[in-house]
C-alpha positions, 0 to 999 in steps of 0.5 A: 500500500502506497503513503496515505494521501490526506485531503485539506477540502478548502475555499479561500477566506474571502472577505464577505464570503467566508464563516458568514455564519460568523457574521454578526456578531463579527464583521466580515473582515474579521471572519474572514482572518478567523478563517485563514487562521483556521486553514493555515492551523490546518495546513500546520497539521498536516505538514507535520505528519511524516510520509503522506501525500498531502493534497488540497481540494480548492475553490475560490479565488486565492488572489482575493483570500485574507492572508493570501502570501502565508497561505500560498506558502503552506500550500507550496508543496502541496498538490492542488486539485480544484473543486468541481461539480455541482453541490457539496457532496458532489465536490466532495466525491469528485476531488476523492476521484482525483485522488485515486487517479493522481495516487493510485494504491493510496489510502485518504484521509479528508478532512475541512478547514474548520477544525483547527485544533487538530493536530499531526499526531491525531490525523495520523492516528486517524488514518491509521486503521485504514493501513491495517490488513484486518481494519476498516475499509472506511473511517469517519469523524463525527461532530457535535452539530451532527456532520463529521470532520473527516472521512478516511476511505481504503479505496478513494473511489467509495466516496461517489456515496457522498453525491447521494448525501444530503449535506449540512444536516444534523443527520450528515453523520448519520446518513454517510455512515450508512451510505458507506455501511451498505456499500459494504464498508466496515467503518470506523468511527473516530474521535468525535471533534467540534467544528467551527459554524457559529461564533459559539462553536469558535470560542469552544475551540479556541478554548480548546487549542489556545496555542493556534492561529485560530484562537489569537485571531478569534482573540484579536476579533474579539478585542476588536468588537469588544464582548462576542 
């Protein structure tokens, strides 16, 4: 089995487009630096994990992105693949796609931006089962608003499911676990991790990982707008 591939699913943290759901009580200029800072924490991640292949699904115009030259930089010697398709899930399915043509004999592990306070050693942990002979052929991550956060696939191919999962639901989770379950995946259920949607959801991940980007720039905002 070839290196572990692990999938950044991105979109650049335009001003005005990106974490809307931040805004009020942020204005979206600051949402937009929460945003970056959660992508570059992101980013940190996964180039601390040793021996992968680390790739990144995007969309949106990187020459509009709130720090455009650190991002550009932690992304340097990453491949980049664009997003395409129709809705979420179909994005989704395709960049898998990509994946499995680009890194053929490779696991995946995908995972978003807006999990900041993860950390090298708990993706790899992640990713894990799916190296071992006897282990799931699927993993995935739920969160606590009823989503999930990652999805690792033995065979990056099995994520065409996800065009026939409805997206952003409290059920997500609940409805890819058994898109995967009947096409006949054993899968493994991971740490269960909150993502950042809602200005509550920040400060419950800022308090958890104080140490990030994502927390000083959720503190610079903060002090900015006064009380959030």
């Amino acid at each position: 089995m070839n290196p572990t591939v692990v999938l950044v699913v991105a979109k650049a943290p335009e001003t005005g487009v990106a974490k809307t759901r931040l805004t009020p009580p942020l204005p979206p200029e600051q949402a937009a630096k929460v945003a970056a800072a959660s992508l570059l924490d992101t980013l940190a991640a996964v180039h601390g994990i040793p021996g992968i292949y680390p790739v990144v699904a995007w969309t949106g115009e990187i020459e509009r992105a709130c720090r455009r030259d650190a991002i550009e930089e932690a992304m340097a010697d990453m491949d980049l693949v664009w997003q395409r398709g129709g809705d979420f899930g179909e994005r989704l399915a395709a960049a898998h796609t990509e994946v499995a043509e680009r890194y053929p004999a490779s696991p995946v592990l995908q995972i978003g931006m807006d999990t900041p306070q993860l950390t090298p050693e708990l993706l790899a942990e992640s990713a894990a089962p799916l190296r071992s002979h006897d282990g799931p052929e699927a993993v995935l991550g739920p969160a606590l608003d009823g989503g999930w956060w990652a999805l690792g696939l033995r065979e990056p191919r099995d994520a065409e499911v996800l065009g026939h999962v409805p997206m952003s639901r409290p059920d997500t989770g609940k409805l890819t676990g058994s898109a995967l379950a009947q096409r006949g995946l054993r899968v493994h259920e991971l740490v269960e991790l909150s993502d950042v949607d809602t200005v509550l959801d920040a400060h419950r991940v800022a308090e958890s990982a104080p140490e990030t980007e994502f927390a000083a720039a959720l503190r610079e905002s903060v002090e900015r707008e006064g009380a959030v």
